[in-house]
C-alpha positions in Angstrom: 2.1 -15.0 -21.4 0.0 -16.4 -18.4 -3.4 -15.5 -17.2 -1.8 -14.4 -14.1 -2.6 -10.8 -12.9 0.7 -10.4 -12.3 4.4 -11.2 -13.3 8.0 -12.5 -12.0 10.8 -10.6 -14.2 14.5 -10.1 -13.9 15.5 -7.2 -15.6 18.7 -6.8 -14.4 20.9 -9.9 -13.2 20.6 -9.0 -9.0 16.8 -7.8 -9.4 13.8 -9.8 -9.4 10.5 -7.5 -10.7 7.4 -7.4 -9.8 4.6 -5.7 -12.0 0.7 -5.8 -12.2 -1.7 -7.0 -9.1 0.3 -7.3 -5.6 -3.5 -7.9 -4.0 -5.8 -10.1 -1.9 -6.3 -12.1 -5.1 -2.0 -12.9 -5.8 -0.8 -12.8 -2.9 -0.3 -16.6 -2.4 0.9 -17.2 -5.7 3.4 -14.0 -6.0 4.8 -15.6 -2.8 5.4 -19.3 -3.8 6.6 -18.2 -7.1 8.8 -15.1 -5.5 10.5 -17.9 -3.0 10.9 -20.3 -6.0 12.7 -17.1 -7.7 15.2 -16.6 -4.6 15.9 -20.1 -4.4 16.9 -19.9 -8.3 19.3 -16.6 -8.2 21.4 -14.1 -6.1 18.3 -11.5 -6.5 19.4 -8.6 -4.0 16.3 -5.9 -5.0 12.9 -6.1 -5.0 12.0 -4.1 -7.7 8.2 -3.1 -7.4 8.2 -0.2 -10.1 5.9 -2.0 -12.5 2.9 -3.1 -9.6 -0.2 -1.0 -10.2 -2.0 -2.2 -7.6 -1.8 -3.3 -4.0 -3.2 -3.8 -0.5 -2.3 -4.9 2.8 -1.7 -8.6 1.8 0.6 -7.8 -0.7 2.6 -5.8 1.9 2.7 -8.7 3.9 3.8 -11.1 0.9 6.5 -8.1 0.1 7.6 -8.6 3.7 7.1 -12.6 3.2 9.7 -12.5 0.8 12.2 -10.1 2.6 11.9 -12.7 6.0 12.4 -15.2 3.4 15.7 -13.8 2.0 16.6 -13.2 5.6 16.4 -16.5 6.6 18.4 -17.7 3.8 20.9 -15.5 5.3 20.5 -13.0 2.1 19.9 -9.3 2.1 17.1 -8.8 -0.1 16.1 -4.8 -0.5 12.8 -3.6 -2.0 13.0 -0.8 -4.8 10.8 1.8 -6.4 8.1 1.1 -4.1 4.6 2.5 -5.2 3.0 5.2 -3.7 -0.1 3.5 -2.6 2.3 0.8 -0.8 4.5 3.5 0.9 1.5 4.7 2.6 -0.1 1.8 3.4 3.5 0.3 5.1 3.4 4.2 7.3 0.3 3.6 8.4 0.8 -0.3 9.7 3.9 0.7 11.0 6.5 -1.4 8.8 7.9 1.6 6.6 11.1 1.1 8.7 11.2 -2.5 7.2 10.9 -1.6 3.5 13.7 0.8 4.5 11.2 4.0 2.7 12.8 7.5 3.2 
């Protein structure tokens, strides 16, 4: 495995997983290799159930990679969003764009 703090899965055929570090510190690099993952398959969820930890950049590279799929002219939806994220997306005013209940 890489000495990343985080990791790109697939563990369903339409979903592309995130889990560990969606920070500061990953953000660039969850973003390249998130786009590279798009370009590769017919991912229509973000699944976010395995990241442990997250701040306001990787809300923005979780929205990064939703514009992305957009302007590919795919509908990309973002699953099983953490806690911590959910509240951080309320309170910059982007829940509405993670489509959070």
């Amino acid at each position: 495995m890489s000495q990343r703090a985080f990791q790109l899965s697939h563990p369903a055929p339409e979903t592309l997983a995130v889990s560990g570090a969606l920070t500061f510190a990953t953000a660039s690099e969850v973003l390249s290799a998130g786009r590279a993952e798009l370009d590769r398959g017919g991912q229509v969820a973000l699944d976010l159930a395995g990241v442990g930890q997250a701040d306001s950049a990787g809300l923005a590279t979780v929205l990064a990679l939703l514009a992305y799929a957009r302007g590919k002219g795919r509908s990309l939806s973002v699953v099983n969003t953490p806690a911590g994220l959910q509240a951080l997306a309320r309170v910059s005013g982007v829940d509405s764009l993670l489509a959070l209940p």
